[in-house]
C-alpha positions in Angstrom: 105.5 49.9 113.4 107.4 53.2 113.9 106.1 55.7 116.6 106.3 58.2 112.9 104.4 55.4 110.9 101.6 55.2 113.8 101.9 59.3 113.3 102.0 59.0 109.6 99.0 56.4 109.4 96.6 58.8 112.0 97.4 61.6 110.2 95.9 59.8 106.5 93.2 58.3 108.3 92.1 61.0 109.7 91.9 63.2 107.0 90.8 60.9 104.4 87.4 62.0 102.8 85.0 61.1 100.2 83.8 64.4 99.3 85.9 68.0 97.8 88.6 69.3 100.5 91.1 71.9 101.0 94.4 70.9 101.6 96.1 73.3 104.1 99.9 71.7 103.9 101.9 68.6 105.3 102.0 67.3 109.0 105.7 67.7 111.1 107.0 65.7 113.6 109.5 66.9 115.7 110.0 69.7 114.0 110.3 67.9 110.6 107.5 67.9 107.6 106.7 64.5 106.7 105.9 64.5 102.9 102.4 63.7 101.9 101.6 63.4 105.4 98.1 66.0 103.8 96.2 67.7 106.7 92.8 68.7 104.8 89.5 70.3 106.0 86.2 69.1 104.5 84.3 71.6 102.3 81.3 69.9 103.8 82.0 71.3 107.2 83.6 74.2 106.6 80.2 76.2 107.5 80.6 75.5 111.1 83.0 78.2 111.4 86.8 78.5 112.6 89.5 80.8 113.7 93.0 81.6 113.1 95.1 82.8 115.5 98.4 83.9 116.4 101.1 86.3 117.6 102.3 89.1 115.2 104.3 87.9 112.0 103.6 84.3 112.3 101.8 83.1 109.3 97.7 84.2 110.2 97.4 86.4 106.8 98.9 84.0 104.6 96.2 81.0 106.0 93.3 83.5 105.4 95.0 84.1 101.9 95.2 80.6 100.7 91.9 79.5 102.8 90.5 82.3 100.5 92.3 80.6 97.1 90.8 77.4 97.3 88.1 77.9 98.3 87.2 80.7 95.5 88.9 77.5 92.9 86.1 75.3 94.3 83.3 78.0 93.5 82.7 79.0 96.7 82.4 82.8 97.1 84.4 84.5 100.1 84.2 87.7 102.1 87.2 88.8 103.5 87.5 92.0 106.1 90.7 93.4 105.4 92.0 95.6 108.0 95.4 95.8 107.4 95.3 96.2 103.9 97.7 93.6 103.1 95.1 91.3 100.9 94.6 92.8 97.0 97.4 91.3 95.9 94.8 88.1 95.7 94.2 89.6 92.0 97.4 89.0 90.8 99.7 85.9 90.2 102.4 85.0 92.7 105.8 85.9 91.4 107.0 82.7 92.8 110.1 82.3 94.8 113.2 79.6 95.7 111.7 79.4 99.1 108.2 78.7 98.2 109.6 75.8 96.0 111.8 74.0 99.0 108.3 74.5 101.3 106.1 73.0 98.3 109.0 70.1 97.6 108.6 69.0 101.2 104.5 69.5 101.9 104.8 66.7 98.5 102.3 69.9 96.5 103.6 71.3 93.1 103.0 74.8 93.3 101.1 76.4 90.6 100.9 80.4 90.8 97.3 81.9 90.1 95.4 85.3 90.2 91.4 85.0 91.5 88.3 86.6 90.8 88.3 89.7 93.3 85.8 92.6 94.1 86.7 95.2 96.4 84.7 97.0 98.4 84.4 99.4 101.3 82.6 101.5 104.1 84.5 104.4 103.7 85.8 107.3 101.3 88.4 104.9 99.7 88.2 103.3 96.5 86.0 100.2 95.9 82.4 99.2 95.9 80.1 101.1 98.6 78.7 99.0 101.3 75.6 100.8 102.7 72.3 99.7 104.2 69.4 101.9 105.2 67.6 102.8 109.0 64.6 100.4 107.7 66.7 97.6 106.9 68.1 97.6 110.6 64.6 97.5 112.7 63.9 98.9 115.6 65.5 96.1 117.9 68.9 95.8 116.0 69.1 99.5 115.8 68.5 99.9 119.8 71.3 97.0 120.3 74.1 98.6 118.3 72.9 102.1 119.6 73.0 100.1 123.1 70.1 101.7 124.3 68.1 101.4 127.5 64.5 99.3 127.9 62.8 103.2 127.9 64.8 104.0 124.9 64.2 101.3 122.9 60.8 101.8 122.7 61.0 105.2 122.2 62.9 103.8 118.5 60.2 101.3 118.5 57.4 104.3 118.2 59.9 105.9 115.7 59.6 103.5 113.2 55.7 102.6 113.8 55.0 106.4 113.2 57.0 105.9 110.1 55.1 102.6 108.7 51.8 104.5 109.3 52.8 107.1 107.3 54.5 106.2 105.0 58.3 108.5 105.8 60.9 106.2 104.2 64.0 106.0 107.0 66.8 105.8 104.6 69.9 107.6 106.9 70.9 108.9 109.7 69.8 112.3 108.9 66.1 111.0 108.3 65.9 109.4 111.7 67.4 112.7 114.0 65.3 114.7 111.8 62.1 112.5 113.1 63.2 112.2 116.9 63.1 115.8 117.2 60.0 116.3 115.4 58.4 113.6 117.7 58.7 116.4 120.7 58.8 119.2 119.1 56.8 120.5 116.5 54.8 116.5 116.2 54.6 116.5 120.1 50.7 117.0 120.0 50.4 114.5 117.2 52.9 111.8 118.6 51.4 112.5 122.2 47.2 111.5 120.6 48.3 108.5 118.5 51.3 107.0 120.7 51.5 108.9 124.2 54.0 111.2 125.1 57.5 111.2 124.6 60.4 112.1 127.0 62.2 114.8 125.4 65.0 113.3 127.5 65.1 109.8 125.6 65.3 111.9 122.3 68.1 113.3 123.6 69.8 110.4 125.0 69.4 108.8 121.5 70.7 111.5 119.1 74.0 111.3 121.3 74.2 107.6 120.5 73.2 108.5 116.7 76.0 111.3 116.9 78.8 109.2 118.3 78.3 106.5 115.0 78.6 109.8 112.5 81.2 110.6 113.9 82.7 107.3 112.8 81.3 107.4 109.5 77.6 106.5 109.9 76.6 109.0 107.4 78.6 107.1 104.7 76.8 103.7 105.3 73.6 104.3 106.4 71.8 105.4 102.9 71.2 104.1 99.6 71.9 102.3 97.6 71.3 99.5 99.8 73.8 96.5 99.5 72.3 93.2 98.1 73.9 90.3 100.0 73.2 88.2 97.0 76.0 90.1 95.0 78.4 88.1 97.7 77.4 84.8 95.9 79.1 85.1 92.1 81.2 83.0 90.6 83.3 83.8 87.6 83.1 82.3 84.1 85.5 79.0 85.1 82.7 78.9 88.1 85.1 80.1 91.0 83.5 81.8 93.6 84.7 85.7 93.4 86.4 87.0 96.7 85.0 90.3 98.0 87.7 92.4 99.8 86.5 94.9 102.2 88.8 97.4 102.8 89.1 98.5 106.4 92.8 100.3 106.7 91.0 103.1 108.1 88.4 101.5 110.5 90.3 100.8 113.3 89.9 103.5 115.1 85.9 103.1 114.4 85.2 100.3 116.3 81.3 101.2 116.6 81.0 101.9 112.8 82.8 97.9 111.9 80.8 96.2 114.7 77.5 98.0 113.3 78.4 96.8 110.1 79.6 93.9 111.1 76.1 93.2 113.3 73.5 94.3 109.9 75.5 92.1 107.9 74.9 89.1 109.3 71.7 90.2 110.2 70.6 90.7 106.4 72.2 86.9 105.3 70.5 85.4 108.0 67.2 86.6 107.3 67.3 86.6 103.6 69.6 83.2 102.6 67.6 79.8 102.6 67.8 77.5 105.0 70.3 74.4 103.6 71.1 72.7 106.8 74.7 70.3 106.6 75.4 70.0 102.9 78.4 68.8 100.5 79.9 72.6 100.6 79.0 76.2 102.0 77.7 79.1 100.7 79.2 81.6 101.5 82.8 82.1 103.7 83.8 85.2 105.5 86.9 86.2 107.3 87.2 88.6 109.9 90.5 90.0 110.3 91.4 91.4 113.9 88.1 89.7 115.4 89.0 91.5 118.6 87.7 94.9 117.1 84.2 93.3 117.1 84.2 91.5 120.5 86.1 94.8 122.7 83.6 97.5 121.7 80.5 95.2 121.7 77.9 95.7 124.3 76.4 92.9 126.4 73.2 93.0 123.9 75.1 93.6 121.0 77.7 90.5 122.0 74.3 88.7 122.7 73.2 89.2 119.2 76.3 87.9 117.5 76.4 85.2 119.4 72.6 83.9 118.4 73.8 84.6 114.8 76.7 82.5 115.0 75.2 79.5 116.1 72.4 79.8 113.6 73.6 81.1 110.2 75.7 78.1 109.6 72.8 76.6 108.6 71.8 78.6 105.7 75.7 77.2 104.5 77.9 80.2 105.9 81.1 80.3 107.5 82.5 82.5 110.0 86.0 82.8 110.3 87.9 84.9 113.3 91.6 86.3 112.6 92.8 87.5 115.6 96.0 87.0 117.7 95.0 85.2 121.0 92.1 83.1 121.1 90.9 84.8 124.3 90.2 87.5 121.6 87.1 85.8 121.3 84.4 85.1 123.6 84.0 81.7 125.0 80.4 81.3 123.5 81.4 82.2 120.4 85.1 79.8 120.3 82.9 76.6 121.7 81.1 77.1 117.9 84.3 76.8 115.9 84.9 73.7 114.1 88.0 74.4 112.4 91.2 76.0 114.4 94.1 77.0 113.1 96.7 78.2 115.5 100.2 79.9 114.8 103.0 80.8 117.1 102.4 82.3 120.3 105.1 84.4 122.6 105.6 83.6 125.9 107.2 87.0 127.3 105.1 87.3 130.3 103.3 85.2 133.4 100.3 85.9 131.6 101.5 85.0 128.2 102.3 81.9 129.7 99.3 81.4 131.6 97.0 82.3 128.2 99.1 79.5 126.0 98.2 77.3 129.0 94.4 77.8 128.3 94.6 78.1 124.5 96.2 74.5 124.5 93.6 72.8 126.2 91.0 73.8 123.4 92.9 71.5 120.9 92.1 67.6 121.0 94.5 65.5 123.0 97.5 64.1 121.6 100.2 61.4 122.4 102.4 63.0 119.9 102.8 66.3 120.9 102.8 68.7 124.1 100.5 71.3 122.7 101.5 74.1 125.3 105.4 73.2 124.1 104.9 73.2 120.5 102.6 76.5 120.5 105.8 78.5 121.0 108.1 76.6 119.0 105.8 76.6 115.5 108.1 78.4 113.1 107.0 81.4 110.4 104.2 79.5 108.2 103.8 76.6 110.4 100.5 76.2 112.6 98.7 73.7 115.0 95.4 72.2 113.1 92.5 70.5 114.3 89.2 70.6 112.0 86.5 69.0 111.4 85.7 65.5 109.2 82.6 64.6 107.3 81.4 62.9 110.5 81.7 66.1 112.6 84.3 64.5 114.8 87.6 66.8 115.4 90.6 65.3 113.0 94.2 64.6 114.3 95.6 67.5 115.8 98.6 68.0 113.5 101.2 70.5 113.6 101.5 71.6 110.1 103.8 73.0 107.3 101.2 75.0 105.6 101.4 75.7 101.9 102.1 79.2 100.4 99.5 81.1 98.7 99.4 80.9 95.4 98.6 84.8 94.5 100.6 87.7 94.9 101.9 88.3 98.9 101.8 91.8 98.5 99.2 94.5 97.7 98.2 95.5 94.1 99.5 98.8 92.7 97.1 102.0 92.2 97.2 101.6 88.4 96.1 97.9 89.1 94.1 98.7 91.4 92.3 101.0 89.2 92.0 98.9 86.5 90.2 96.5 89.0 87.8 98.5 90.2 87.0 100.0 85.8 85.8 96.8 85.1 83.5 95.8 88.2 79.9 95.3 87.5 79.0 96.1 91.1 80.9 99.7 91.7 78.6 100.7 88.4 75.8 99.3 90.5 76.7 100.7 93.5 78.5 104.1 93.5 75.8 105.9 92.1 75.1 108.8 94.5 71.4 108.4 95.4 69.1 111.3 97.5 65.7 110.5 97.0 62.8 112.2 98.9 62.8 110.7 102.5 61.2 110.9 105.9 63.8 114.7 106.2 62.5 116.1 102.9 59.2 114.9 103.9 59.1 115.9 107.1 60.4 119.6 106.1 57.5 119.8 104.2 55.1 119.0 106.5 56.6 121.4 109.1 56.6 123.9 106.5 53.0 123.4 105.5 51.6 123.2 109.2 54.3 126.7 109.4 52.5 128.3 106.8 48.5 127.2 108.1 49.8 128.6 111.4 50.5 131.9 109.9 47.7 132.0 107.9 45.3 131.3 110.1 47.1 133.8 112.8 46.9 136.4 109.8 43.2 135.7 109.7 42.5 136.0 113.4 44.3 138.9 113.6 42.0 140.6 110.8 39.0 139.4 112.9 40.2 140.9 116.0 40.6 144.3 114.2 37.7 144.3 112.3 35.8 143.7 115.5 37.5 146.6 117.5 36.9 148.8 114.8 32.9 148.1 114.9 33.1 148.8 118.2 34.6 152.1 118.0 32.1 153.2 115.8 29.3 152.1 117.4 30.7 154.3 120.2 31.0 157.0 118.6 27.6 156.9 116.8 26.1 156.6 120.5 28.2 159.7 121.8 26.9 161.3 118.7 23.2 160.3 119.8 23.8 161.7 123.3 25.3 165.5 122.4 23.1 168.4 123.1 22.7 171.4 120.4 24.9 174.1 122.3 21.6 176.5 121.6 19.0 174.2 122.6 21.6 173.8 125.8 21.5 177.6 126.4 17.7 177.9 125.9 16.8 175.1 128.0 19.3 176.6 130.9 17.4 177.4 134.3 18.7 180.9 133.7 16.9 181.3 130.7 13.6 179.9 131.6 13.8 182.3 134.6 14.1 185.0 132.4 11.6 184.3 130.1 8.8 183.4 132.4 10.0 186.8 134.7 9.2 188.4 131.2 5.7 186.7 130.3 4.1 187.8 134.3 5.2 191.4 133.5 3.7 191.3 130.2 0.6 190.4 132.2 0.7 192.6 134.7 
């Protein structure tokens, strides 16, 4: 047998399986695609996460594109983070192209242009369907880990909500929450200080930077109502594919602390509200996350901490986490020692380090007597990648370098007229775009300062009225006993010594 039949027959073997797969393309062998040579990945496993990585230009997008596809035409739903604003165009049928034929005749695939069920959605002022949660729905702890707060701190956040829960101040944004730290030492201080003990003026202060540094990145628009149901991630159209949620992100980039937040309560919320389903035929829920390293470089030790614990446990309530980023060094070693499924594009060799990092990033792939994995990483063409996934077993497949298949929608970004017509029909944007400002832990809190304002004065007004009506008793009582005291002027001159001299002088001559 041939050293490309032995190839040929590993390859089949190896990703041969009994249940629904996704065909990502056609193995190569030096540098040429051997036809029906299928590399696959197992819908069973696909909840034990992956990444895609590569340099600029090489192929990443279109993987998370048709990754997306099929997995949507197998009715699983998908959430994908687009940052570069380069993935609408999933709506919309590929045009088709001579190129995309000659790739398709040689993978052995017919290709077969189709649009998919899409939803967009974002954080920010653009068009779509608003993503927000409330301060409630984050907790004290996650709060204090994306706020990357100090032990002291945290608790002070801890006390923050208890005083809420007792009475009853719903904490729906960010505007509720600075309007209760400052109440907490100022005009609450005596209140706070019986019920909870006193606190530091400078932890409030400490905190509302932290809380100012996210609105400045566009906390306000998140953190409010109405609150995002995870569930609406989990539809499936009328022909049962799953619908694939677009968040749009062109303009978070510079917010790294507003897309990890995000990033953080999202998880948070599907962990603690989907089932638990431990390993079964196919996954939930899939979500991309396009330019991981936006998460990873602006994460805090506790925050990094936190995403790490979710990623090795949401997988089993059947969700899949997906990094896109460029180098896999992107991502931190905890978290790349959880992915199952790798796909890995081109890399450039330009520099010592370049050279150094392709080094590392090829000894995370399984070995191979077929291929020197450091060599081919810099020779994969545009739309060719090294794979390695997962089988039904859990055991890594044949690592395979692989002509991958050409998405099936549009490769390009949908028009503002289609665009709009998208987001007219959507069921969730109805939902979900409705401005909503109920009464909340400000309003509330307003009123209570103005209440305890208006007792103050009152009860001033009153003591002041006491005070006068008490000085003015007294003044009369003084002047009623200066009254008593006064003298008639002539009973003062006829009592005089003088007088009574004279008198009595008059009396003995009278007598004599």
């Amino acid at each position: 047998m041939s050293r490309t039949d032995d190839f040929l027959k590993e390859i089949t073997d190896g990703n041969t399986n009994k249940g629904e797969y996704i065909t990502l393309g056609s193995a190569m062998l030096d540098g040429e695609t051997l036809t029906n040579a299928y590399v696959n990945v197992p819908l069973k496993t696909m909840n034990r996460h992956g990444l895609i990585a590569g340099a600029t230009g090489t192929g990443k997008t279109k993987t998370l594109q048709v990754l997306a596809e099929n997995l949507s035409e197998k009715g699983v739903p998908v959430l994908l983070m687009d940052i570069k604003g380069d993935l609408s165009g999933l709506a919309q049928p590929s045009p088709g192209h001579t190129k995309i034929d000659e790739r398709h005749e040689k993978i052995g695939l017919p290709f077969d242009p189709k649009s998919f069920p899409v939803e967009i959605m974002t954080l920010s002022e653009q068009d779509g369907v608003r993503l927000r949660a409330t301060v409630s729905e984050f907790g004290p702890v996650l709060l204090s880990r994306i706020l990357d707060l100090t032990e002291a701190q945290s608790g002070v956040v801890a006390v923050i909500f208890k005083y809420c829960d007792d009475n009853k101040l719903p904490l729906l944004d960010l505007k509720d929450f600075k309007k209760i730290l400052q109440y907490a030492t100022q005009e609450g201080k005596k209140e706070f200080t019986e019920a909870y003990g006193r606190i530091s003026t400078a932890s409030t202060g400490a905190i509302l930077r932290k809380v100012v540094e996210i609105e400045q990145q566009g906390g306000e628009l998140f953190f409010g109502e109405t609150s995002f149901e995870v569930d609406d991630l989990l539809r499936v159209d009328n022909n049962g594919r799953g619908y694939i949620n677009i968040i749009r992100l062109t303009d978070i980039q510079d917010k790294p602390k507003l897309f990890s937040t995000f990033m953080l309560s999202l998880l948070a919320e599907i962990y603690s509200t989907f089932p638990e389903q431990g390993d079964s035929g196919r996954p939930e829920l899939i979500m991309f996350i396009d330019e991981a390293h936006l998460i990873f470089n602006e994460a805090s030790k506790a925050l990094l901490n936190q995403i790490e614990s979710i990623v090795k446990l949401i997988r089993s309530k059947g969700v899949g986490l997906y990094f896109v980023t460029q180098n896999p060094t992107d991502v931190p070693e905890a978290v790349l020692g959880q992915l199952g499924l790798k796909v890995q594009h081109a890399l450039r060799a330009f520099t010592a380090k370049d050279r150094k990092a392709i080094k590392l990033t090829a000894q995370n792939y399984p070995d191979t007597k077929y291929y020197d994995t450091a060599d081919v990483l810099t020779s994969l063409g545009i739309g060719e990648a090294l794979v390695s996934a997962l089988n039904e077993k859990g055991k890594p497949t044949p690592l395979a370098a692989t002509m991958m298949r050409a998405p099936m929608s549009r490769m390009d970004i949908l028009t503002e007229a289609e665009l709009a017509a998208l987001l007219a029909k959507s069921k969730l944007a109805r939902k979900y775009n409705k401005e909503v400002d109920r009464e909340s832990a400000y309003e509330m809190l307003n009123k209570k300062i103005e209440i305890a304002e208006a007792e103050e004065a009152k009860e001033k007004a009153r003591q002041e009225k006491e005070a006068l009506e008490k000085a003015e008793s007294r003044k009369r009582s003084s002047r009623s006993r200066s009254r008593s005291t006064r003298q008639n002027p002539i009973v003062k001159v006829l009592t005089s010594p003088t007088v009574i001299r004279s008198v009595l002088g008059i009396l003995t001559k009278m007598l004599k």
